[in-house]
mmCIF file of the N, C-alpha and C atoms, coordinates in Angstrom:
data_MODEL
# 
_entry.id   MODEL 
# 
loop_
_atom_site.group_PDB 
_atom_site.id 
_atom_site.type_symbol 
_atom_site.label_atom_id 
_atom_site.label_alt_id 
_atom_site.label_comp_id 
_atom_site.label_asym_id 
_atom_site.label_entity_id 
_atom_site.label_seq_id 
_atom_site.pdbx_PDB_ins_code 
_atom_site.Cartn_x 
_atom_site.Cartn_y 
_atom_site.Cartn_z 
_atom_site.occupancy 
_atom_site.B_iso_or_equiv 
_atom_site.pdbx_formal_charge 
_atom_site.auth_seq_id 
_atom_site.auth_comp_id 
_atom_site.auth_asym_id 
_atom_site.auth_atom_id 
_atom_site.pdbx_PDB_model_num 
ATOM 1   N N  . UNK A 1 1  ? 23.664 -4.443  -4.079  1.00 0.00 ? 1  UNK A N  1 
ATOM 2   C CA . UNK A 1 1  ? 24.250 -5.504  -4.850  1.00 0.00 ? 1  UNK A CA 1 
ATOM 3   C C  . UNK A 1 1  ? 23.110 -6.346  -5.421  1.00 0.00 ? 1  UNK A C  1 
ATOM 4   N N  . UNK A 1 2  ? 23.240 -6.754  -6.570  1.00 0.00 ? 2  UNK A N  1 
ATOM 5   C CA . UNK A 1 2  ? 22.058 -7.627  -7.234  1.00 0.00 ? 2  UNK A CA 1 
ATOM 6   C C  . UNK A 1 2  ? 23.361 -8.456  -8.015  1.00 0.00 ? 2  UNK A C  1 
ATOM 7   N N  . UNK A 1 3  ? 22.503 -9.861  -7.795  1.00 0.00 ? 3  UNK A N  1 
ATOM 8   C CA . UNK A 1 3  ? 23.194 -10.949 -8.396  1.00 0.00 ? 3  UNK A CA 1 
ATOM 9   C C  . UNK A 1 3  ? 22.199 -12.031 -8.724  1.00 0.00 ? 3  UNK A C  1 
ATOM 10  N N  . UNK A 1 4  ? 22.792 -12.734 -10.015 1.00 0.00 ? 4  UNK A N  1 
ATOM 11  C CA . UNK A 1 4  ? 21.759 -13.997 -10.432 1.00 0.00 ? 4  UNK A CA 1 
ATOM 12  C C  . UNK A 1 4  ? 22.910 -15.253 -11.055 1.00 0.00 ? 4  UNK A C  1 
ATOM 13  N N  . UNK A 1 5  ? 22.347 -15.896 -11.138 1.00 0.00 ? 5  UNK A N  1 
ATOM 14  C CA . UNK A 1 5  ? 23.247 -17.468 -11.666 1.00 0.00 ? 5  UNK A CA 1 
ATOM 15  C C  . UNK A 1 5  ? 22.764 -17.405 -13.125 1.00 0.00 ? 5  UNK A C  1 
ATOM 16  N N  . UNK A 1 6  ? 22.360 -16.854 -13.726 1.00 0.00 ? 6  UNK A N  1 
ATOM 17  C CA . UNK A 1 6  ? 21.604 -16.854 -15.116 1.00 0.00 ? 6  UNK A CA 1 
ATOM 18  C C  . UNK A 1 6  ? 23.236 -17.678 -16.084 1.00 0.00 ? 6  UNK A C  1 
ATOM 19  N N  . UNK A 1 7  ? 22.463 -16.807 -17.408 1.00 0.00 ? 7  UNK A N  1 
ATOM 20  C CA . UNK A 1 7  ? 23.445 -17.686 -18.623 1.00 0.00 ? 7  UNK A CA 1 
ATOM 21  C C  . UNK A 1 7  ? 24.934 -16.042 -18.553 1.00 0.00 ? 7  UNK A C  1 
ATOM 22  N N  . UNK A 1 8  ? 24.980 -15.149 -17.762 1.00 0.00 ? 8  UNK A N  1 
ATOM 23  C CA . UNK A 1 8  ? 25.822 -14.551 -17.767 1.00 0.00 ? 8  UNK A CA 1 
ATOM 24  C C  . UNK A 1 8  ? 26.139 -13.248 -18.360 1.00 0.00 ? 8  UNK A C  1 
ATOM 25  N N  . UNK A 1 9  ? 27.619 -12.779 -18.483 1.00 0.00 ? 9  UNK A N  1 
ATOM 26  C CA . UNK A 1 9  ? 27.824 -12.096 -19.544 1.00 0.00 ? 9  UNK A CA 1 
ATOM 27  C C  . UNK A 1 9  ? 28.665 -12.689 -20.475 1.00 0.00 ? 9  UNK A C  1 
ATOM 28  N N  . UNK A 1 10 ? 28.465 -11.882 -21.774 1.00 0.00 ? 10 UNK A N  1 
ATOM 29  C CA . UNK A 1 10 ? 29.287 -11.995 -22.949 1.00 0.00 ? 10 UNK A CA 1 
ATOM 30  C C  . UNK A 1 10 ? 30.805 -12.271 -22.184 1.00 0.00 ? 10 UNK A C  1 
ATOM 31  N N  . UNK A 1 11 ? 31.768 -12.901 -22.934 1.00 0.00 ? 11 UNK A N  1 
ATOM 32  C CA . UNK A 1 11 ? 33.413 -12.392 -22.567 1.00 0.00 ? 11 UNK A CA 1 
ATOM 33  C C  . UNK A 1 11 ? 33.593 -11.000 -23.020 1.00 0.00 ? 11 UNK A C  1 
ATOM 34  N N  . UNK A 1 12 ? 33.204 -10.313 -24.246 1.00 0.00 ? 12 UNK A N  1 
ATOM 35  C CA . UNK A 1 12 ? 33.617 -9.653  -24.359 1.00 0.00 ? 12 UNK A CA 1 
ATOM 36  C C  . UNK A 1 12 ? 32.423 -8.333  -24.207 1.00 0.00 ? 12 UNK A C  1 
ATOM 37  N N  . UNK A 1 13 ? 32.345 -8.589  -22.531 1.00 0.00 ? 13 UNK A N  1 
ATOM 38  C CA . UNK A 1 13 ? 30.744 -7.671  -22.191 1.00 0.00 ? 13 UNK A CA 1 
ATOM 39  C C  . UNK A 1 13 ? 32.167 -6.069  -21.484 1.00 0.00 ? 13 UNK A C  1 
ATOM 40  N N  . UNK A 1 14 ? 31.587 -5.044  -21.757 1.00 0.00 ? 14 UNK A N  1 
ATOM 41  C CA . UNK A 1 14 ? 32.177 -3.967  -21.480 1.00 0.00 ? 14 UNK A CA 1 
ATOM 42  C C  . UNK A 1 14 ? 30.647 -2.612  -20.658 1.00 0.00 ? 14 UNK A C  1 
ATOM 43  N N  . UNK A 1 15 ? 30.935 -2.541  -19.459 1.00 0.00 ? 15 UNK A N  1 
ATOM 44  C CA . UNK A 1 15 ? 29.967 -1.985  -18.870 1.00 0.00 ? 15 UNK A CA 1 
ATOM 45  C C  . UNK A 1 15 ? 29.774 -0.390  -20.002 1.00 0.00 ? 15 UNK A C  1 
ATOM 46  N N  . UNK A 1 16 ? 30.959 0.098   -20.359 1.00 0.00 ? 16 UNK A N  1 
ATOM 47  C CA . UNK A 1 16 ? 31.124 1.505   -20.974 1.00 0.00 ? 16 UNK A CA 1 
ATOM 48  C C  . UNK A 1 16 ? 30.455 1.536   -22.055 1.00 0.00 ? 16 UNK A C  1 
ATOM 49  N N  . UNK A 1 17 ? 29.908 0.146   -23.033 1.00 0.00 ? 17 UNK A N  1 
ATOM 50  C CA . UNK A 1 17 ? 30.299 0.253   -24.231 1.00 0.00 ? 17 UNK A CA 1 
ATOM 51  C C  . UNK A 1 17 ? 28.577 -0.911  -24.403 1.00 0.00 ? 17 UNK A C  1 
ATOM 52  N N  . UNK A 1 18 ? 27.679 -1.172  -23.016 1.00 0.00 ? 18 UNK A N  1 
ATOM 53  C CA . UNK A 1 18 ? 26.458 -1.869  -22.912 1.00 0.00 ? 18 UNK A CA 1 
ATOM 54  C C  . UNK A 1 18 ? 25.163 -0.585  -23.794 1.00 0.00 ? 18 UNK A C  1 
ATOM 55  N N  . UNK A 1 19 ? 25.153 -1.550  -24.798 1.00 0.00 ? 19 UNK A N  1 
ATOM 56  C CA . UNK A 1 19 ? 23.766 -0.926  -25.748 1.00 0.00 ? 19 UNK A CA 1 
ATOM 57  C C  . UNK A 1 19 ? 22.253 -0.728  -24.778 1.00 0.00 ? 19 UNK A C  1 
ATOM 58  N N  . UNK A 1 20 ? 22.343 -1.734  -23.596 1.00 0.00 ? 20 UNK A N  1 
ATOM 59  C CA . UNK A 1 20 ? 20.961 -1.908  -23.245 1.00 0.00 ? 20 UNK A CA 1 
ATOM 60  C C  . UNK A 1 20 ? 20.166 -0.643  -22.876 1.00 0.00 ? 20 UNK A C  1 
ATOM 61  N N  . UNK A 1 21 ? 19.057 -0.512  -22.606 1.00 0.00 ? 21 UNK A N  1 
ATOM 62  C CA . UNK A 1 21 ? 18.391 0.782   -21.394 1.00 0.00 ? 21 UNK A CA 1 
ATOM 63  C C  . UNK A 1 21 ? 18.150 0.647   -20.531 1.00 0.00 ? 21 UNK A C  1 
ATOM 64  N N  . UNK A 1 22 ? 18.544 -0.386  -19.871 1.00 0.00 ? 22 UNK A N  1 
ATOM 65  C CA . UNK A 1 22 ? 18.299 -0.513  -18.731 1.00 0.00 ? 22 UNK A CA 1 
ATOM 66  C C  . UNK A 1 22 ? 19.321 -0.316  -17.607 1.00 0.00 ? 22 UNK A C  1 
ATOM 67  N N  . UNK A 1 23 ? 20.646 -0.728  -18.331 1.00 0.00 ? 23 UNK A N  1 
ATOM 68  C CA . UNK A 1 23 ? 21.643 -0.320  -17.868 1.00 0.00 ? 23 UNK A CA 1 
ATOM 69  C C  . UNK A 1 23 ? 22.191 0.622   -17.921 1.00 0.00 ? 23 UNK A C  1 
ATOM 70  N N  . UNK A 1 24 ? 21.952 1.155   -19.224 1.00 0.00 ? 24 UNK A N  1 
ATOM 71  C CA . UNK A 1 24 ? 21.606 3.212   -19.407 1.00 0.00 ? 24 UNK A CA 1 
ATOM 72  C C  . UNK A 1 24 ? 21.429 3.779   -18.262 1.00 0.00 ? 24 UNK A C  1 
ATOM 73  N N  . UNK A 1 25 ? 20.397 3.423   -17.842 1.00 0.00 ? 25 UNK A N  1 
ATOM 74  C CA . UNK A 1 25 ? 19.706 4.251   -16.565 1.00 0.00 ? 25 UNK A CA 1 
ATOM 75  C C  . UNK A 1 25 ? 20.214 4.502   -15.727 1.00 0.00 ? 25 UNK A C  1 
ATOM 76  N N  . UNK A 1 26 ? 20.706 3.057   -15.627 1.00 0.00 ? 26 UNK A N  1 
ATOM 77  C CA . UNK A 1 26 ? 21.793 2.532   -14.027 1.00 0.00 ? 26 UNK A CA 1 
ATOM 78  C C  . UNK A 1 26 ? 22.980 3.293   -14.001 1.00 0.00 ? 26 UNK A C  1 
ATOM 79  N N  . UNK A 1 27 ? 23.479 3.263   -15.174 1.00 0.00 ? 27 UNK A N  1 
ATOM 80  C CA . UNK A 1 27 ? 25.098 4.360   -15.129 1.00 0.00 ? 27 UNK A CA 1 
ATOM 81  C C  . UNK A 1 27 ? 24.627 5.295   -15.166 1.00 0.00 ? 27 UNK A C  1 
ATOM 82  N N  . UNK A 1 28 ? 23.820 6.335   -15.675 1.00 0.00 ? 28 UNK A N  1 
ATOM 83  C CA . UNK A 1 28 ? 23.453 7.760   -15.700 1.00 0.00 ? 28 UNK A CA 1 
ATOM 84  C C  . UNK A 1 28 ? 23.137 8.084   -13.979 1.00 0.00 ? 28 UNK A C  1 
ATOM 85  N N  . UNK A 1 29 ? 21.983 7.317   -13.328 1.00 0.00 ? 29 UNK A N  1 
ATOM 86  C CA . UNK A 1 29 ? 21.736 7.386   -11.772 1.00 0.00 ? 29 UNK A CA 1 
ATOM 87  C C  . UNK A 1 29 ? 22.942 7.474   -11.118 1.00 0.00 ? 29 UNK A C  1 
ATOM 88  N N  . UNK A 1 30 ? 23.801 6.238   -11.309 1.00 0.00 ? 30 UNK A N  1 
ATOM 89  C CA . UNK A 1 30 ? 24.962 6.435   -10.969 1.00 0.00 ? 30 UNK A CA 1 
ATOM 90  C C  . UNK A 1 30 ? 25.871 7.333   -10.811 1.00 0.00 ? 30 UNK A C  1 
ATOM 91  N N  . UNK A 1 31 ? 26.416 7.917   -11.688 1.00 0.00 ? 31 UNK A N  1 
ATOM 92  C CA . UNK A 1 31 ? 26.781 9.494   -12.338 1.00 0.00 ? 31 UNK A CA 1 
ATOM 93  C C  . UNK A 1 31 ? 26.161 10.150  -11.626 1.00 0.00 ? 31 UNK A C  1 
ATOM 94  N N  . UNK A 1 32 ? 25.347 10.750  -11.495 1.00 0.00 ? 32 UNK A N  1 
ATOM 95  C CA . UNK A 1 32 ? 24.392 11.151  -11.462 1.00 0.00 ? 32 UNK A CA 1 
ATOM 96  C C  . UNK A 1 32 ? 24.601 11.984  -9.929  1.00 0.00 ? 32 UNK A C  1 
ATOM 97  N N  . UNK A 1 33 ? 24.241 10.616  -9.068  1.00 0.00 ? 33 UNK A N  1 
ATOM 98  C CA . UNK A 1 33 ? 24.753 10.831  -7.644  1.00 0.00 ? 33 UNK A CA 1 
ATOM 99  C C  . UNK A 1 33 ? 25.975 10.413  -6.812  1.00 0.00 ? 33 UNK A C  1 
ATOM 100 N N  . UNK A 1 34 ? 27.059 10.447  -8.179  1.00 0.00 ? 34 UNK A N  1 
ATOM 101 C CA . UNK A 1 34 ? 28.536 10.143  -7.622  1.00 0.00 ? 34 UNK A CA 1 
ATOM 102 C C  . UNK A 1 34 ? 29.197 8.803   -7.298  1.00 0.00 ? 34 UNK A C  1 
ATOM 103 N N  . UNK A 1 35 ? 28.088 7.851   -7.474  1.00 0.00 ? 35 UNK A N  1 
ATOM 104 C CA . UNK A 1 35 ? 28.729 6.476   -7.176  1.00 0.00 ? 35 UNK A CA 1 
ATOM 105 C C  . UNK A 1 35 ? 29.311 6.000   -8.379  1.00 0.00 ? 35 UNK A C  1 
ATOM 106 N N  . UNK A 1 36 ? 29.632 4.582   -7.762  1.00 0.00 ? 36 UNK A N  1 
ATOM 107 C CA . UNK A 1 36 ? 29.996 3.944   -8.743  1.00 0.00 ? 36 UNK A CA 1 
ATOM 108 C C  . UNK A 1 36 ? 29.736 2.373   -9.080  1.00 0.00 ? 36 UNK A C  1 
ATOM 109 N N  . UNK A 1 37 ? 29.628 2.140   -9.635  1.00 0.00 ? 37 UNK A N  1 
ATOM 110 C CA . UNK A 1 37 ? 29.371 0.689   -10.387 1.00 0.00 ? 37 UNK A CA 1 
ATOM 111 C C  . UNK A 1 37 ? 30.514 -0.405  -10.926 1.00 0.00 ? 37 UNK A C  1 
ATOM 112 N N  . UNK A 1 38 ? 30.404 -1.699  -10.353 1.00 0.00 ? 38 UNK A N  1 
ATOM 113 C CA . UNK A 1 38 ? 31.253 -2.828  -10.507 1.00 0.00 ? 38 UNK A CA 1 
ATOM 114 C C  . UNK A 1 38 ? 30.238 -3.988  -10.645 1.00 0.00 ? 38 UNK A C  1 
ATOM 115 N N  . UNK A 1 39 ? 31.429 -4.995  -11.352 1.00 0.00 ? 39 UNK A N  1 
ATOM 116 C CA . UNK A 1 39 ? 30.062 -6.330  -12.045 1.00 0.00 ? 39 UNK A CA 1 
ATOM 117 C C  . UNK A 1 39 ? 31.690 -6.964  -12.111 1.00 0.00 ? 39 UNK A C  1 
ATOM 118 N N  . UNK A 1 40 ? 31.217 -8.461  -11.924 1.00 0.00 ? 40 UNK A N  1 
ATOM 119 C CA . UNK A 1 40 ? 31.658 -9.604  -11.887 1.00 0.00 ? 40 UNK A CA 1 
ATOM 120 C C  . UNK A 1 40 ? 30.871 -10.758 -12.266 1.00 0.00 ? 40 UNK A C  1 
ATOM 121 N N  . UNK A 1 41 ? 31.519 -11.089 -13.803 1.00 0.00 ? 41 UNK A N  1 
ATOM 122 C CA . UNK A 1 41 ? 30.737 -12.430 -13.714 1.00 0.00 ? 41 UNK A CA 1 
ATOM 123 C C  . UNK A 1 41 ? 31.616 -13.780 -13.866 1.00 0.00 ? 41 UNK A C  1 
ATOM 124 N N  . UNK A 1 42 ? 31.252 -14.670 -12.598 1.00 0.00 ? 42 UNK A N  1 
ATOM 125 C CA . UNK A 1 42 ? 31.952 -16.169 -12.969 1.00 0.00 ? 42 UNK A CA 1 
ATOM 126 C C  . UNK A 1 42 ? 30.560 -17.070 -12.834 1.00 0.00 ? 42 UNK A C  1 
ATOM 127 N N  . UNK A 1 43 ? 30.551 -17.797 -11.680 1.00 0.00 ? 43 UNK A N  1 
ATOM 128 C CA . UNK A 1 43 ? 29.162 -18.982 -11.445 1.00 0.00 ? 43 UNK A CA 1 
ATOM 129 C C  . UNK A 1 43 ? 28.278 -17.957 -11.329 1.00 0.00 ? 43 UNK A C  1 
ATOM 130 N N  . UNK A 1 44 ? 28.084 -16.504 -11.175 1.00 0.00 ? 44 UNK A N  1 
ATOM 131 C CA . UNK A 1 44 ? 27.111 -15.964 -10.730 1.00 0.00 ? 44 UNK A CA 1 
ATOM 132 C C  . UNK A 1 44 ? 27.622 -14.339 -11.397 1.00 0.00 ? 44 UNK A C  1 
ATOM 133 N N  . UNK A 1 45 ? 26.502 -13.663 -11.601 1.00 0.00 ? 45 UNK A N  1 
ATOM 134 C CA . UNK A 1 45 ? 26.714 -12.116 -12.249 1.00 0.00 ? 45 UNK A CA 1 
ATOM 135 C C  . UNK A 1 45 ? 26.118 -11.579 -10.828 1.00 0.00 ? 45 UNK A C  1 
ATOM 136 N N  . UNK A 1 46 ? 27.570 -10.519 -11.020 1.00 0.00 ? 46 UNK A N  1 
ATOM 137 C CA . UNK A 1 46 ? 27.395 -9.569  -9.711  1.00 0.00 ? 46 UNK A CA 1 
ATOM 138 C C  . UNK A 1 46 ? 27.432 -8.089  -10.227 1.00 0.00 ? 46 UNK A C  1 
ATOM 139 N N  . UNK A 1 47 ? 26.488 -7.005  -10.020 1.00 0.00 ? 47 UNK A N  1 
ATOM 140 C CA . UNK A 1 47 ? 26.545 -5.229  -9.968  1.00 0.00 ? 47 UNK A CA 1 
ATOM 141 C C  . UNK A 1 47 ? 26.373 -5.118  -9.091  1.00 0.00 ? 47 UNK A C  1 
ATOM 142 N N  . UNK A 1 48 ? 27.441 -4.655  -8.445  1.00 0.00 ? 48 UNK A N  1 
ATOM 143 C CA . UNK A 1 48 ? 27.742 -3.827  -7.363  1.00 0.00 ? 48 UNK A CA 1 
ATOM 144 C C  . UNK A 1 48 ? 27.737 -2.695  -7.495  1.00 0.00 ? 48 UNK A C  1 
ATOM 145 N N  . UNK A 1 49 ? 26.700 -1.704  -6.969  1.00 0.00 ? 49 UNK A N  1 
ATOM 146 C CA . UNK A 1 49 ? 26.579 0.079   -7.128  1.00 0.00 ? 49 UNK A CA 1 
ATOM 147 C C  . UNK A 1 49 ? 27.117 0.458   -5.449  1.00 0.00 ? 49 UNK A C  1 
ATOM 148 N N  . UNK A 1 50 ? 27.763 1.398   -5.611  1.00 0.00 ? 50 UNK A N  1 
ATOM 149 C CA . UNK A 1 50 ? 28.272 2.047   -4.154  1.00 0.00 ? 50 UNK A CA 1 
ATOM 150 C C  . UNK A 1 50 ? 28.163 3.551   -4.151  1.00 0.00 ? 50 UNK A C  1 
ATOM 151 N N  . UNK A 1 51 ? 27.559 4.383   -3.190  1.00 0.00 ? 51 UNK A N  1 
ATOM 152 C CA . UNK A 1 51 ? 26.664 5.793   -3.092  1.00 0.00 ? 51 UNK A CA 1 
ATOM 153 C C  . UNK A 1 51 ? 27.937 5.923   -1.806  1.00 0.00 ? 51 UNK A C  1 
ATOM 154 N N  . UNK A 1 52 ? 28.506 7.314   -1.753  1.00 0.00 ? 52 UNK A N  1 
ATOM 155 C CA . UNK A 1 52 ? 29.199 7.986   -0.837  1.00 0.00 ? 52 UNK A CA 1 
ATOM 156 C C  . UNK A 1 52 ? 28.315 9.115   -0.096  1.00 0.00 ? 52 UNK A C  1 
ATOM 157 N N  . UNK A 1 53 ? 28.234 9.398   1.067   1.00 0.00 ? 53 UNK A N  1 
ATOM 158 C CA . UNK A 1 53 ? 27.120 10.099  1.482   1.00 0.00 ? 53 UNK A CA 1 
ATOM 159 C C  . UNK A 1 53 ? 27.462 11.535  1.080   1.00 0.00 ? 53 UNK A C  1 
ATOM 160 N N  . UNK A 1 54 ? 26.981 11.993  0.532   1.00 0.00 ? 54 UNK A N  1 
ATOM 161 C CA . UNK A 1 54 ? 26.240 13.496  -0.028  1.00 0.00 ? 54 UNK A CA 1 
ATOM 162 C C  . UNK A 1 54 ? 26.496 14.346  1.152   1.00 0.00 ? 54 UNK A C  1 
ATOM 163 N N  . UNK A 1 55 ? 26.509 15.058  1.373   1.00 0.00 ? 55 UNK A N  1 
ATOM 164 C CA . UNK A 1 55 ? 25.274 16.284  1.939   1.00 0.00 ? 55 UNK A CA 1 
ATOM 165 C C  . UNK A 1 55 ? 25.737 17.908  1.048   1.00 0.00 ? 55 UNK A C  1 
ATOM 166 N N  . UNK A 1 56 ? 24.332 18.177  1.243   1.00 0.00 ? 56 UNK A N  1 
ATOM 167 C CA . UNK A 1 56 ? 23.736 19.122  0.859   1.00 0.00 ? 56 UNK A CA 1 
ATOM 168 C C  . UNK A 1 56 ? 23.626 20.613  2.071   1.00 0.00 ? 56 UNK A C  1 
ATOM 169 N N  . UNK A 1 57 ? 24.335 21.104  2.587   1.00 0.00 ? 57 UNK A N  1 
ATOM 170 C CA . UNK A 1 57 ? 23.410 21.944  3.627   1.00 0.00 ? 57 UNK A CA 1 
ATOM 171 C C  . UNK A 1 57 ? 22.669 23.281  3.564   1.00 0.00 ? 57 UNK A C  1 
ATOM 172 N N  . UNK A 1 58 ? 23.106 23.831  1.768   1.00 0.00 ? 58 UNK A N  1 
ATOM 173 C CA . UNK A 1 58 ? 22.053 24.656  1.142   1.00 0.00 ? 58 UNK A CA 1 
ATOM 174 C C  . UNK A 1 58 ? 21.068 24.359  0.925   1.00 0.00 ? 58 UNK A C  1 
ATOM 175 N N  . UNK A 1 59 ? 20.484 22.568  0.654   1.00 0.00 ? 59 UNK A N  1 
ATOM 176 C CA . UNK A 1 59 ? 19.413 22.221  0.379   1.00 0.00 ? 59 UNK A CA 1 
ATOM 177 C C  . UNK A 1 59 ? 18.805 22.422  1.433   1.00 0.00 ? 59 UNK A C  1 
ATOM 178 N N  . UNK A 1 60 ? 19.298 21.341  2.879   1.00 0.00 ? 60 UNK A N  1 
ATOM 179 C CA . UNK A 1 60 ? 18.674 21.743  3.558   1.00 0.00 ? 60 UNK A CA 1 
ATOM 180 C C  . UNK A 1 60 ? 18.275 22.614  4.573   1.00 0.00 ? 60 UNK A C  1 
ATOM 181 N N  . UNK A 1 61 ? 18.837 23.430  4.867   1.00 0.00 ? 61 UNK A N  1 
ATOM 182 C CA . UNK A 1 61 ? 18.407 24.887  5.324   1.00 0.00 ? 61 UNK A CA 1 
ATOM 183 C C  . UNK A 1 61 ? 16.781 25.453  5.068   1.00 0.00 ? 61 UNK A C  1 
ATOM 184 N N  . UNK A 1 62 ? 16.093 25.386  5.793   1.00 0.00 ? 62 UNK A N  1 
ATOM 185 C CA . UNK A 1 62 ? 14.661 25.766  6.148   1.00 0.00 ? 62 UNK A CA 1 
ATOM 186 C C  . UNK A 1 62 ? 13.557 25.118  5.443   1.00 0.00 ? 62 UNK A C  1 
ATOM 187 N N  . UNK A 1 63 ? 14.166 23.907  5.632   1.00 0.00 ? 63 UNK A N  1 
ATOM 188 C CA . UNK A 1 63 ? 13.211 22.032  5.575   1.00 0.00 ? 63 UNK A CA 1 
ATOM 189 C C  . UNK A 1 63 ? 12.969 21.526  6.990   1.00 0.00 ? 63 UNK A C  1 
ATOM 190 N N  . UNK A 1 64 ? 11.968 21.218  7.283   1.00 0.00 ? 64 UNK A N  1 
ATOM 191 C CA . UNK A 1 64 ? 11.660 20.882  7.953   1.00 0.00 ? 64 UNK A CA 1 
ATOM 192 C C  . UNK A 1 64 ? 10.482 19.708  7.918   1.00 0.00 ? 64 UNK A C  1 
# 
């Protein structure tokens, strides 16, 4: 979770539809490894990213 008191978002801020690259990144990672992403802004802007645990057990098979 990352949060700041800054000047906010737009009203009419849409996570799907954010031009930035930085937040690019953040939804693609996201995607990426199955989580997902939530934001709230009132006195304070909140992204909330949430990761479900994975596993892999083809990966790991003869790692050591």
């Amino acid at each position: 979770m990352v949060a700041d008191n800054g000047r906010g978002l737009p009203d009419n801020f849409s996570i799907e539809e954010s031009g930035g690259i930085g937040l690019e990144l953040v939804k693609n990672l996201v995607g990426q490894l199955e989580g997902s992403i939530d934001y709230h802004s009132n006195d304070w802007t909140t992204f909330t990213v949430e990761f479900r645990e994975l596993k892999y057990p083809e990966r790991l098979e003869g790692m050591v």
